[in-house]
C-alpha positions in Angstrom: 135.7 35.4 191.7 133.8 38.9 191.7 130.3 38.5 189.4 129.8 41.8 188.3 126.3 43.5 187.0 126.2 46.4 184.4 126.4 49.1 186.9 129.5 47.8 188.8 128.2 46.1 192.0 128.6 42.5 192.8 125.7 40.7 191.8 123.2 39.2 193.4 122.7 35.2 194.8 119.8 33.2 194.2 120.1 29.9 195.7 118.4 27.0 193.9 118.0 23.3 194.8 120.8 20.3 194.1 119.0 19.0 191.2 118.9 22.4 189.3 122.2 23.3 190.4 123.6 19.7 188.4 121.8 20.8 185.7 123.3 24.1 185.2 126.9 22.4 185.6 126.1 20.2 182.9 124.8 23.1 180.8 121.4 22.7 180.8 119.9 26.9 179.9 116.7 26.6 182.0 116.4 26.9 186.2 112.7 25.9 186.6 111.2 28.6 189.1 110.3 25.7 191.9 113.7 25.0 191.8 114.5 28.4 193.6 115.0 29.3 197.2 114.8 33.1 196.1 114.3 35.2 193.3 115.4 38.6 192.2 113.9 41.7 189.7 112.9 40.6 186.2 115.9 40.7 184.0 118.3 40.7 187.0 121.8 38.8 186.6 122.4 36.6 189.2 124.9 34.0 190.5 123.3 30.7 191.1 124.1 28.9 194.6 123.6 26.1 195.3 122.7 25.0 199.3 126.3 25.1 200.1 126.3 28.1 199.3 128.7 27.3 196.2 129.0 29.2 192.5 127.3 26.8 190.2 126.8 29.7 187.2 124.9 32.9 186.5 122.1 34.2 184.8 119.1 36.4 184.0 115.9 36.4 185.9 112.7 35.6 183.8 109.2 34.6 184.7 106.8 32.3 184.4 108.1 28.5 184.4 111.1 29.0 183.8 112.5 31.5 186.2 116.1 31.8 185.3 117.7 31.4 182.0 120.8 30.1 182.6 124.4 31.3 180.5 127.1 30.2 179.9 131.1 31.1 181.0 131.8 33.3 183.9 129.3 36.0 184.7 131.0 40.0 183.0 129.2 43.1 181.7 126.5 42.6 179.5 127.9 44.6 176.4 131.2 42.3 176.9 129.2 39.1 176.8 126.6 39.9 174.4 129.2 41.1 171.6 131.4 37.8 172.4 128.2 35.4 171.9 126.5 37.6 168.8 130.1 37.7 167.1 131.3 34.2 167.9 127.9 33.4 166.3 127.9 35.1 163.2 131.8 34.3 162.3 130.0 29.9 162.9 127.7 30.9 160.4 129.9 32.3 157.9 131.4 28.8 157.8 128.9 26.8 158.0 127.0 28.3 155.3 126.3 26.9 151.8 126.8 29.4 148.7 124.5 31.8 147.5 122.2 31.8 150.6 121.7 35.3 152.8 118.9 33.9 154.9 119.8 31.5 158.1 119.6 31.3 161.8 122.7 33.0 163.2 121.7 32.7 167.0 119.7 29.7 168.4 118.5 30.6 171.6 120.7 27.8 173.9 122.4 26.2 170.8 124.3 29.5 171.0 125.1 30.3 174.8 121.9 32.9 174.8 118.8 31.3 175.7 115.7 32.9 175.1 116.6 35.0 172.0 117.0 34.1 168.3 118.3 36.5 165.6 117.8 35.6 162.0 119.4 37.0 158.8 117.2 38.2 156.1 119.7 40.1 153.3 120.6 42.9 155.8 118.0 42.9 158.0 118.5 41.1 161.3 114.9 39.9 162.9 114.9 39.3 166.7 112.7 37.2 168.5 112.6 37.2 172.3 111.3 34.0 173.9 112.3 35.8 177.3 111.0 38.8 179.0 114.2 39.0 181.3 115.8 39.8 178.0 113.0 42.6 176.8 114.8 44.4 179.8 118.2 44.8 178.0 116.8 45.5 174.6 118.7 48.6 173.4 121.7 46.3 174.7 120.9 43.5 172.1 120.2 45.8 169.6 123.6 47.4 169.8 125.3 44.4 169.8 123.8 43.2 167.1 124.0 46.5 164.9 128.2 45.8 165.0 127.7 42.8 162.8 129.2 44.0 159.5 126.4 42.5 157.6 123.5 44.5 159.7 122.0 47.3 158.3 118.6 47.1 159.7 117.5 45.5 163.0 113.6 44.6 163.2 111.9 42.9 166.4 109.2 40.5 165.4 106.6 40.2 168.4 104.5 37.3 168.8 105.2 35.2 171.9 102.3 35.8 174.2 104.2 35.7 177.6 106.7 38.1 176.0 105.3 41.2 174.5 101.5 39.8 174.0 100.7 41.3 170.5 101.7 40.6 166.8 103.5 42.6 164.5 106.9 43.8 164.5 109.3 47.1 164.4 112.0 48.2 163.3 114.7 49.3 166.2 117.8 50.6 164.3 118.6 51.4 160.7 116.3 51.7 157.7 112.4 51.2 158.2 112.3 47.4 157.4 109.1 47.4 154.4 106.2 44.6 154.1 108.4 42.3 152.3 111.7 41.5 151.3 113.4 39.6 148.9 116.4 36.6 149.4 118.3 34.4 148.5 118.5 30.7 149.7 120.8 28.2 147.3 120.4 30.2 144.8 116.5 30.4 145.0 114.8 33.8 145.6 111.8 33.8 147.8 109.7 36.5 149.4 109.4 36.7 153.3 107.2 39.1 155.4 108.7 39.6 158.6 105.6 41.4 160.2 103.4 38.7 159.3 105.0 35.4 157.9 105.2 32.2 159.8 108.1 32.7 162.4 109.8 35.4 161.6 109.1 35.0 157.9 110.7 32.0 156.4 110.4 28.2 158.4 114.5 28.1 157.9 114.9 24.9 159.4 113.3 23.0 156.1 116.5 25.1 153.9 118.5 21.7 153.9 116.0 19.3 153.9 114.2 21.5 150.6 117.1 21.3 149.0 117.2 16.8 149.5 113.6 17.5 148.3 114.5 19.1 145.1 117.1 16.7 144.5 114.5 14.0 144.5 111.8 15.8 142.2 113.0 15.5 138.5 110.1 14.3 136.3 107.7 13.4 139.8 104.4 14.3 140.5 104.3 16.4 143.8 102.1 17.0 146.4 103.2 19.4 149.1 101.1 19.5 152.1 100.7 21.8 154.6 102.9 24.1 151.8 102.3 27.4 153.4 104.7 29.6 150.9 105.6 27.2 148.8 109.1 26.6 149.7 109.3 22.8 149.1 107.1 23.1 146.1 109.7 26.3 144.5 112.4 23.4 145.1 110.5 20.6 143.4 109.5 22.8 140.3 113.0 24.4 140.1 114.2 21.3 139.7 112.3 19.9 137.0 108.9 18.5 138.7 106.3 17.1 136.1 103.5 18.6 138.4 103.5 20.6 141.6 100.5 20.5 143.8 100.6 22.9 146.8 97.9 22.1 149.8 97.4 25.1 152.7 94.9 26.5 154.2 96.1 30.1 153.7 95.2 31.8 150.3 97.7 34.7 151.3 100.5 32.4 151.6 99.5 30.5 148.7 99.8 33.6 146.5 102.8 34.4 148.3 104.4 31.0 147.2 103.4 32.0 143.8 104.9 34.9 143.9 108.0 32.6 144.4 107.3 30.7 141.6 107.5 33.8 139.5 110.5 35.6 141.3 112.0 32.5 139.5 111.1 32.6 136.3 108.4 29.6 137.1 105.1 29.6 135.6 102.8 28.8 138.3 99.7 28.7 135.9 101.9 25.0 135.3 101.1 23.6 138.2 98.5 23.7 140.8 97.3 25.7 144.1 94.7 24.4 146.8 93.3 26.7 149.6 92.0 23.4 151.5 92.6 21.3 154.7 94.8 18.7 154.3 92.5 16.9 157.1 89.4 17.4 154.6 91.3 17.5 151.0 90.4 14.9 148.6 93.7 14.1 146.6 93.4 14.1 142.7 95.3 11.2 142.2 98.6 9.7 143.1 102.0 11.5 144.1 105.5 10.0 143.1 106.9 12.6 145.9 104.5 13.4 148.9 105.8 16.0 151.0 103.9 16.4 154.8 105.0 19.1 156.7 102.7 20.1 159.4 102.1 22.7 161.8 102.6 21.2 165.5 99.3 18.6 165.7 100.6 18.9 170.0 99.1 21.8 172.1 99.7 22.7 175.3 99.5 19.5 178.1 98.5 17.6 175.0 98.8 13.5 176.6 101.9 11.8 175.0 99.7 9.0 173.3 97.2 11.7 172.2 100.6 13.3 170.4 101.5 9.9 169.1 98.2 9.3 167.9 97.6 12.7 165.8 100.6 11.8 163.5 99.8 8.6 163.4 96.5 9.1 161.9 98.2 11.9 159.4 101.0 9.9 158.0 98.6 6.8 157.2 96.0 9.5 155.1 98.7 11.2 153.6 101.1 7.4 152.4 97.4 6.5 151.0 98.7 8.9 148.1 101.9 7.8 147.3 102.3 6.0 144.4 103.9 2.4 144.0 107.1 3.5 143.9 106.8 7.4 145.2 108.6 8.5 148.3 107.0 10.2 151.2 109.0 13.4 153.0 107.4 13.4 156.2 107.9 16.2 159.4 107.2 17.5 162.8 108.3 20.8 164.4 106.9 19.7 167.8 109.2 18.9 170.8 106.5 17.4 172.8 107.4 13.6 171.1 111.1 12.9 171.0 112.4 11.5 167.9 111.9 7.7 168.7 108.3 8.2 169.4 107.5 10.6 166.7 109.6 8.0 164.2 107.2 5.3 165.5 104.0 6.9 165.4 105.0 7.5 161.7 106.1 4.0 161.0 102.8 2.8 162.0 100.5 5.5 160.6 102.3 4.5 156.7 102.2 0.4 157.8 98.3 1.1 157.1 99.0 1.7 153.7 101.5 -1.2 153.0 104.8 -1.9 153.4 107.6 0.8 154.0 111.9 1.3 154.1 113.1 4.4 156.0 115.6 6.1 153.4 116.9 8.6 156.1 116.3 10.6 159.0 117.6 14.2 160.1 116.8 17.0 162.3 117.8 20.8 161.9 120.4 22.3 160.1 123.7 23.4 161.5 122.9 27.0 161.5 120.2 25.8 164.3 123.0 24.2 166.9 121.4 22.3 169.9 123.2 22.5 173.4 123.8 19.2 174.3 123.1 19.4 177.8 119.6 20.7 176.3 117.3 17.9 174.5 114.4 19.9 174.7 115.8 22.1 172.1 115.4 19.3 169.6 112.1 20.1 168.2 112.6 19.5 164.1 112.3 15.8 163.0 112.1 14.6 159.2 111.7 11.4 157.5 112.1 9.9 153.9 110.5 7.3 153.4 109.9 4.7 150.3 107.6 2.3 149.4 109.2 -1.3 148.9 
């Protein structure tokens, strides 16, 4: 079999080690640079060998830890495999979506056959995120790809990622000039997103199914929602039918943003309550029948596994403290560095402090956020219900 680059020629080999080259026959998206023998140009495709000198797979060169992002399939032109992996990922959404909801993850890095990149829908606007500087190489290639999604109208890059592009902000690269805000639509909710400046690239879409468990649970509650950064649990909770929402975040931007939601729903938000506090300092007025915890990652860096275990330990047994006797606690973490058994643990002991506790249900991502399988690391969402007894 020929492996061909974007200018015709046969591409070129970089041989890696046995234990990398298993991994990329199972699937796994990353070839960790001291796996390598060689390397080639940033953004280079290259066939992988292993030290027979066999095919195990292609990819493109990145830097940095990971030094090859492995894809899927046998190697063809970029435009070719980019329009097969953007389309075949848009047409999965279209199915897997629930109604009246224009915002969702239509490629997931890996989960999708294109590691390093995720695209997410915003009404018309698609907002690219690159997690890969081999891929900042073949922009105008993504970007034309993407445009031939009959949904796109705008296509915006959202910058962020340090190792990437090393700056904040965004632009717009085709279509329209992509304004400060937008409006959409998520089950049937309305909510405002910034994709300059929000969280992400405007909206945590992850939380979309487990907000809508949330509002399903809220009727007549009192509700604390901590951490609430633009008030999409708390919209949920008050849509449907919450005695009381109390939204905790640091940021008085995003709080006034999640009023904004309120209102772009026909909500009063003058009936219920906004705190511009730490949750770490925050004195709770009372007692919650719903207590929603939803933090930023509480693991940096070469944080220690127990020091990880720890922090969430400690959060969930201040937070349970406010639960009433027969309230329910939502609890959350967006950090891969604990799997789900240890983060699961560290939470069951943190609420133990603060009686006794029965585990409702458990979940992770949404569909729209597919995980290879071959690819663990990529399971970073894990969320909890818990009740007292």
């Amino acid at each position: 079999m020929r492996l061909f680059s974007l200018k015709g020629e046969q591409l070129q080999t970089v041989s890696i080690n046995d234990d990398a080259a298993k991994a990329v026959r199972r699937g796994h998206p990353w070839v960790f640079a001291d796996a390598m023998r060689d390397t080639a140009p940033l953004g280079t495709f290259v066939h992988l060998h292993n030290r027979k000198s066999q095919v195990v797979g292609w990819g493109i060169v990145d830097d940095g830890g990971i030094g090859i992002r492995a894809l899927p399939g046998e190697a063809c032109p970029l435009g070719k495999f980019l329009a097969e992996r953007f389309t075949r990922a848009d047409a999965l959404r279209t199915r897997l979506m629930p109604p009246a909801t224009n915002t969702y993850r239509v490629v997931n890095a890996a989960g999708d056959g294109l590691p390093g990149i995720v695209v997410d829908r915003y009404g018309a606007v698609a907002v690219v995120r690159l997690y890969s500087a081999g891929w900042a190489v073949h922009l105008e290639a993504l970007v034309d790809a993407l445009s031939a999604l009959p949904w796109v109208e705008s296509v915006y890059r959202r910058y962020g990622v340090k190792r990437v592009d090393g700056r904040k902000g965004g632009e717009t690269l085709m279509g329209p000039p992509v304004g400060e805000t937008l409006i959409v639509e998520e089950h049937g909710l309305r909510f405002l997103v910034r994709p300059e400046k929000g969280q992400k690239t405007g909206l945590f879409l992850d939380q979309r199914e487990n907000r809508r468990r949330i509002g399903a649970l809220a009727a007549g509650r009192r509700v604390f929602n901590l951490f609430g950064y633009n008030g999409g649990f708390s919209l949920y909770a008050a849509a449907s039918g919450a005695a009381r929402v109390e939204t905790v975040d640091m940021s008085a931007p995003a709080l006034e943003d999640a009023k904004e939601n309120f209102r772009l729903n026909g909500i009063d938000p003058k009936a219920h309550a906004f705190h511009a506090a730490d949750v770490f300092k925050w004195e709770a007025p009372g007692k919650a029948g719903l207590v929603i915890c939803d933090p930023p990652s509480l693991t940096h860096g070469q944080t220690a596994d127990g020091a990880a275990k720890q922090a969430y330990k400690r959060l969930n047994a201040r937070v349970a403290e406010w639960v009433t006797a027969d309230g329910l606690l939502a609890s959350a973490s967006c950090t891969a560095r604990l799997d789900g058994p240890s983060w699961e643990a560290a939470v069951s002991e943190g609420v133990a402090k603060q009686g006794l506790w029965t585990l409702l249900m458990r979940c992770g991502a949404p569909p729209d956020h597919p995980v290879a399988l071959a690819h663990p690391e990529g399971r970073y969402l894990k969320f909890a219900l818990l009740s007292r007894l």
